[in-house]
N, C-alpha and C positions, 0 to 999 in steps of 0.2 A: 531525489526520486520520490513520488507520488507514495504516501504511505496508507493505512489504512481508513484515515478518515477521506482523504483526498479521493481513492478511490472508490470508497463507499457513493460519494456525492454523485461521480458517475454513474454507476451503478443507477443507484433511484432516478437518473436522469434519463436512462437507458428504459428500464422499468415504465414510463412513461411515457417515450415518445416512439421506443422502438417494437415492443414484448405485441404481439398478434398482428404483426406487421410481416409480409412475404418478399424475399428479397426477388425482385423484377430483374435487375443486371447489377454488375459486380467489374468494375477497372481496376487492376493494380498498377502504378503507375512509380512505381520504384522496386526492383526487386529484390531490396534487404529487406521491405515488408512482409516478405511472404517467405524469407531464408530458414525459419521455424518447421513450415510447414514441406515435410519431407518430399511428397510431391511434385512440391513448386505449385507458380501460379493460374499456370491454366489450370491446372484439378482443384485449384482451393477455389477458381470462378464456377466450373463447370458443376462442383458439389455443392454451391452456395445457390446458384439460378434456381429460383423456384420454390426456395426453404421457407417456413414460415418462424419467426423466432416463436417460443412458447415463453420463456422466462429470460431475464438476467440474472445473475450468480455473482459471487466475491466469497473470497476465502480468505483472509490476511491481504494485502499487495496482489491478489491473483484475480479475474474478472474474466467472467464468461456471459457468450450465449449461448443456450438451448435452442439446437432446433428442433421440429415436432419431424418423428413421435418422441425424441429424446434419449436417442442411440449415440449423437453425436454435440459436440459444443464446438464454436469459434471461440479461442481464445486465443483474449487479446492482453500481446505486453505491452504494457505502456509506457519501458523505458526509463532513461530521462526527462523525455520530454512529449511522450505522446498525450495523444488529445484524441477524445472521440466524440464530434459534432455535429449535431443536428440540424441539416439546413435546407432551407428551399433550394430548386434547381438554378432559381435564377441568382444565386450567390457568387461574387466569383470566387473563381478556386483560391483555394489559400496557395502561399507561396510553396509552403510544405507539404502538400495534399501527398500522401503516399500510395490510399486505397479511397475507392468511392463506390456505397454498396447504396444504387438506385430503389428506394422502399415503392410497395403496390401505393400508397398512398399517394405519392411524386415528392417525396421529401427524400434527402440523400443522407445518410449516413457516412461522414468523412472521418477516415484515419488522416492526421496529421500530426509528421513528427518532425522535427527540425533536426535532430541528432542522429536520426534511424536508429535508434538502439531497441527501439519496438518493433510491434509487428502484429499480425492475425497468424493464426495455424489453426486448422482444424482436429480436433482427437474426440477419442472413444470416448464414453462413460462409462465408467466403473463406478461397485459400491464398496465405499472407506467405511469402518466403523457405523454402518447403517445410513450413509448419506452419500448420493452421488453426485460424484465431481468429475472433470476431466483426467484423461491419466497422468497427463503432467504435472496438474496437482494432488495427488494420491498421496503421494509424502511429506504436505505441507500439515501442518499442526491445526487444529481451530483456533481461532482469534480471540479476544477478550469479549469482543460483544456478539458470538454464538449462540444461539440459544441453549444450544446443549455444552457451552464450556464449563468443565470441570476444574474451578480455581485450585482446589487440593490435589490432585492428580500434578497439576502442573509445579506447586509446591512439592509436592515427592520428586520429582525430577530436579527440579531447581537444587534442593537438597543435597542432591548428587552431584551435581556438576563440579570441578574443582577446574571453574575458571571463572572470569571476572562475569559479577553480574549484568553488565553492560552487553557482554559478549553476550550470554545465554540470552540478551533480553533479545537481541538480534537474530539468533537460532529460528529460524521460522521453524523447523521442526521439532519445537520445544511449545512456541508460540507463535502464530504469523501476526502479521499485520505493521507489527513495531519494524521504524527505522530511528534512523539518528536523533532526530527533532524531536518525538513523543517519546522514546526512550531518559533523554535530559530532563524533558518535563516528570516524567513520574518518579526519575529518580529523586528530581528537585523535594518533591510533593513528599517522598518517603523520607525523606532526609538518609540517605544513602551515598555515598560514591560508588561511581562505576565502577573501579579498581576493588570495589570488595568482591572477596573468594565468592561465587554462591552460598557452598555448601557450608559456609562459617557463620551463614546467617539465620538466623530464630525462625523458626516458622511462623510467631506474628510478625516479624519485618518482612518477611516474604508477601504474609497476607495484606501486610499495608500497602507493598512493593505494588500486587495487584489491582486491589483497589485503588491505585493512584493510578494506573493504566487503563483500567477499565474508564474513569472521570476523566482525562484529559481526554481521550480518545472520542468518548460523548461531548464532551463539552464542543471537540474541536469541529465534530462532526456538524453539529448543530449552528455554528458558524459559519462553515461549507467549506471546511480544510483551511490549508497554511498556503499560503502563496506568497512568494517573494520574488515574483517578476512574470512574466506576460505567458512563463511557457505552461502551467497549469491550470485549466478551467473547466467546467463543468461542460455540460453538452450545450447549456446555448452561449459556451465566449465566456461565462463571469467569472472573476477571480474568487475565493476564498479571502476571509480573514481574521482568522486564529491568531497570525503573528502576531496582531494587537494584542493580543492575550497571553505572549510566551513569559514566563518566571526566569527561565533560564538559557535558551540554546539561542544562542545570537544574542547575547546581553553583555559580554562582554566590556569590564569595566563598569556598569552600571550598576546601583545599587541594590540588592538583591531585597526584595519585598516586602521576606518577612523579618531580617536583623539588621539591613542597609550595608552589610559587607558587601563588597565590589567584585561580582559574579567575573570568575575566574573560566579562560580558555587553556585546555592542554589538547597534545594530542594523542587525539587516539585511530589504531586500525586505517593509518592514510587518511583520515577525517578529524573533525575537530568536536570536543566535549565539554559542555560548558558548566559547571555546578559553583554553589556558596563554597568558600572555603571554610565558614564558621558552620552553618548549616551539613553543610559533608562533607565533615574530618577525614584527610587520604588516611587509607591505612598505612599504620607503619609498614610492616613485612608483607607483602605482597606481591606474589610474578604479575610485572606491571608490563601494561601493553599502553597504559594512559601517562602521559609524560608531560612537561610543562612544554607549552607551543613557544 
């Protein structure tokens, strides 16, 4: 699933080719596209004809637009596998084209998702903590690269938790944006294991814990996300590539960077966790949810 670098890259890609742009006409052409939006599809076409976008948005994993005056947002899930691209009329359809929102300019804006687990819905704005978002993410936490995230705040929470730091790191209502992939790498970067308690840990490994999250997350960004196979890309088609850059998640067996021990997979939560075993000692006593794969 598309995490918060992945979807950031959107995002500016949207920012760009879609933000003062008036949606002309609007097809939905799968109807688990539009299952979000309570509705249904003809009111998510008939309240979209004619909208001008004013911004793009992202909050952790979470991606909107604004239409003007700004009472209302299209937000879109991107699933497993959704994609939001930017194309001339004269393109053909993708195989997967779910929605196609015809821009005043004559460029189309395509939803395509090969697994439907995505979608568009339309919701309210409301204001969170002084900044408005859609209502469906009104419960989501701020991100690492927020301008107003407060890393100590989220260290006082963290604190508290008495579950694996791995788990908390995934809490979007703690902090959004982190999945499985940047979660390994910062733990890598802290030298932590996931299986450690939260709240048994220092507030400077907490504070490193962050600052490892905050750098991969940029770093990853500035690469244009992680990709590992065809179904992630930006709005014109390109892949990401971060993976060339991963320390830890999918390294299995391979020499870990910084001591050459041989980066270890276990499992965890239905998914798989990959860290040093010299670099980050499991703890002994721990309610473990990460277990050897």
């Amino acid at each position: 699933m598309p995490e918060l670098p992945e979807v950031e890259v959107v995002r500016l890609g949207l920012e760009s080719h879609v933000v003062g742009k008036t949606v002309r006409s609007v097809e939905v052409l799968h109807p688990r596209a539009v299952r979000r939006h309570d509705l249904g599809g003809l009111d998510l076409i008939g309240q979209l004809r004619g909208q001008r976008v004013s911004s793009a948005q992202r909050r952790g994993k979470y991606l909107w637009l604004v239409m003007e005056p700004g009472d209302f947002a299209t937000v879109v899930h991107l699933g497993m596998s959704g994609q939001m691209l930017v194309q001339p009329p004269s393109a053909p359809d993708e195989k997967h084209l779910r929605i196609r929102a015809r821009l005043d300019d004559g460029t189309d804006l395509r939803f395509v998702d090969q697994r439907t687990f995505g979608g568009w819905a339309l919701a309210p704005i409301v204001t969170v903590d002084g900044t408005p978002v859609p209502e469906p993410v009104a419960h989501i936490a701020r991100d690492p690269i927020d301008p107003l995230f407060d890393a100590e705040s989220v260290v006082n929470v963290l604190r508290g938790k008495h579950t694996e730091i791995k788990r908390a790191l995934l809490d979007q209502t703690v902090l959004s944006g982190v999945g499985n992939i940047y979660a390994d790498e910062a733990l890598w970067r802290a030298k932590i294991h996931g299986n450690r308690i939260a709240e048994t840990l220092t507030r400077p490994a907490l504070r490193r814990l962050l600052t490892a999250v905050h750098a991969v997350m940029g770093e990853a960004l500035a690469q244009g996300g992680t990709s590992f196979d065809a179904l992630y890309v930006n709005v014109n088609g390109q892949s990401g590539y971060f993976d060339r850059s991963l320390d830890a998640y999918g390294q299995e067996g391979l020499p870990c960077s910084r001591c050459g021990a041989p980066i270890r997979r276990e499992k965890f939560m239905n998914r798989s966790s990959f860290s040093c075993p010299t670099c980050q000692p499991r703890p002994r006593h721990a309610r473990s949810t990460i277990s050897p794969a």
